[in-house]
C-alpha positions in Angstrom: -53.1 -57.9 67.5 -54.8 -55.4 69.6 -58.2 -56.1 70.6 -61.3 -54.6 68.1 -63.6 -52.5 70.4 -67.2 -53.1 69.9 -69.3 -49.8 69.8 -71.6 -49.1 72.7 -75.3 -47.6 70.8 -75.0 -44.4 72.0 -71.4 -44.2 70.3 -72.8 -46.3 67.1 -75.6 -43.9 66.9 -73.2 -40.2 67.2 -70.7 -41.7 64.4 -73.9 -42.5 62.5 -74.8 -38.9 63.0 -72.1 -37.6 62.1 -71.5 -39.4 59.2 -75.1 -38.4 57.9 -74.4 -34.9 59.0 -70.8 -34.6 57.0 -72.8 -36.3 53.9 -75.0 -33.9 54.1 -72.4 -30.8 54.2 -70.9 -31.9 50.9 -73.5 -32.5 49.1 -74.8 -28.7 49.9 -71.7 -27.1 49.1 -72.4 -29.6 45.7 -76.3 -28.4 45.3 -74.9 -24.7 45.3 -72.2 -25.5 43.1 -74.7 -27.1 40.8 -77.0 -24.7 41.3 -74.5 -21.6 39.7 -73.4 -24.1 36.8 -77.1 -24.2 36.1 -77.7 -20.6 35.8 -74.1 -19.7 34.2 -74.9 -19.3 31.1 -77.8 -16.9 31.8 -75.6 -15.3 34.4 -72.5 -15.2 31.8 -74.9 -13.0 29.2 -76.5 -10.8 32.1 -72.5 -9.8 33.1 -71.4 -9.1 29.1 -74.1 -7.1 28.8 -73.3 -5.5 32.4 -70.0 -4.7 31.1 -70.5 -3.5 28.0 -73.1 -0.5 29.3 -69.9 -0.1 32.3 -67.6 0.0 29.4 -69.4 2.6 27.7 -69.8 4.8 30.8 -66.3 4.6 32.1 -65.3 5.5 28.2 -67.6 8.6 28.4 -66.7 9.8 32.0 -62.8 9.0 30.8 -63.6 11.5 27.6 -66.0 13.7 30.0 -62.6 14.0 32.4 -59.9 14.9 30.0 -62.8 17.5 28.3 -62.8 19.4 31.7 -59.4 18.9 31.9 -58.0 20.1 28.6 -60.8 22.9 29.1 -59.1 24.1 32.4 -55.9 24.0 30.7 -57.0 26.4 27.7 -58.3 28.8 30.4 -55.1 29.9 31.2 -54.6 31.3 28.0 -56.2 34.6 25.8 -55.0 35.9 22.8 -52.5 33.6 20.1 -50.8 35.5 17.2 -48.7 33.3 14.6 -46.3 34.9 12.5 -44.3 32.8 9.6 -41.1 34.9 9.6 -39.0 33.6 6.3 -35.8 32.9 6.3 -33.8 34.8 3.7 -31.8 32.1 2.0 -34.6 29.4 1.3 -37.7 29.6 -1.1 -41.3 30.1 0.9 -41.9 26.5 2.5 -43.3 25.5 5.9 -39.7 24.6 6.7 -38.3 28.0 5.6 -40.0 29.9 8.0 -39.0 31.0 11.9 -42.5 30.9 13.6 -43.4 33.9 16.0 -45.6 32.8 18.7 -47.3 35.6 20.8 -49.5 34.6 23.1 -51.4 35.6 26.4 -51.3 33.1 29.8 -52.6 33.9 32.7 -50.1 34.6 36.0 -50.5 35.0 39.6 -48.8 38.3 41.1 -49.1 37.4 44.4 -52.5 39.9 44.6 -54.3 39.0 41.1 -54.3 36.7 38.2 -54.0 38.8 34.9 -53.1 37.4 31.3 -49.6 38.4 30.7 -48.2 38.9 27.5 -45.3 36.6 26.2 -43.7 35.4 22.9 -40.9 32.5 21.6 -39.7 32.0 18.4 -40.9 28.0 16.6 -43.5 25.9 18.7 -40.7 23.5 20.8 -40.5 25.8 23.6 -44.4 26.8 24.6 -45.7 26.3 27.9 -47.8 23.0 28.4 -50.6 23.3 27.1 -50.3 26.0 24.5 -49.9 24.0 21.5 -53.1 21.8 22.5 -55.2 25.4 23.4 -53.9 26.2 19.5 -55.3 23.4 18.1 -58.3 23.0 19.8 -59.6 27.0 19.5 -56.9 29.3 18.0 -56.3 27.4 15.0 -57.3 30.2 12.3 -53.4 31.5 14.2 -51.9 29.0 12.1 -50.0 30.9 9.4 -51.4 29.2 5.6 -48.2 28.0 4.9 -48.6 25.2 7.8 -52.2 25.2 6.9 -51.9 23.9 4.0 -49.8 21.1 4.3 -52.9 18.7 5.4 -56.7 18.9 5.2 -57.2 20.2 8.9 -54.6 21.7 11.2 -54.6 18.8 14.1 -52.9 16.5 10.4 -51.3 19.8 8.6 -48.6 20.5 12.4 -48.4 16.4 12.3 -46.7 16.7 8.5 -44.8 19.9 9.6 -43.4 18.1 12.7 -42.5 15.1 10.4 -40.4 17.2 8.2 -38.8 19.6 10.2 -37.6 15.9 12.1 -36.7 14.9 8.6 -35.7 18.0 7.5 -37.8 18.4 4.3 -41.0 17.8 3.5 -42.0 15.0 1.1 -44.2 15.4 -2.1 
């Protein structure tokens, strides 16, 4: 058995020390602890509310961004011209019709930007963009026949896409 060392005072009195002192760490870090848990639930309503108004503003500058970006987009293009060209054989539905698209975009020549005139045939091959800038401000182009397959011309190209996929169109 090894010999038990008695403590001299000075060394009784720096473990007592440090005992009080190490007490006294943990039960700080246990005030502050305490000390959130008591204001949580105020804290948890001021930070809902907090996110709810963030929410909202990072909704509006989202819908502020793709505004000004779907706006830049359009600029590229002037003048839209629809024609429903029918196709001999069938009767006079939306899906018996070859679509003309004219339309105007804007090109750089190397000197100038102008709007330069261009044209396909059905709306799978525009240039991005296009069919958005047609919906958004050239929809009085649509041709009546696509028009009237839905009450507004965002829902009436939805039904024509359907049934072209389909290939007829239901009712």
């Amino acid at each position: 058995m090894t010999p038990v060392h008695e403590l001299t005072p000075l060394e009784a009195a720096t473990f007592a020390v440090a005992k009080i002192n190490d007490e006294l760490f943990a039960i700080s870090g246990d005030m502050a602890l305490l000390l959130r848990l008591n204001k949580a639930e105020a804290s948890s309503k001021r930070l809902k509310a907090e996110l709810v108004t963030a929410t909202a503003k990072l909704g509006a500058a989202q819908t502020a961004d793709a505004l000004a970006s779907r706006k830049a987009s359009h600029a590229r293009f002037g003048a839209v011209t629809i024609t429903a060209v029918p196709i001999a054989e069938r009767s006079g539905s939306a899906l018996s019709c070859n679509y003309r698209i004219e339309y105007e975009i804007m090109e750089y020549d190397g000197r100038t930007s102008n709007l330069v005139p261009k044209h396909t045939i059905g709306f799978n091959s525009l240039p991005t963009g296009l069919y958005e800038y047609i919906i958004d401000e050239k929809s009085h182009c649509i041709p009546t026949v696509l028009l009237s397959l839905a009450s507004d011309p965002a829902a009436a190209m939805n039904v024509y896409f359907k049934a072209l996929a389909k290939g007829y169109l239901e009712g």
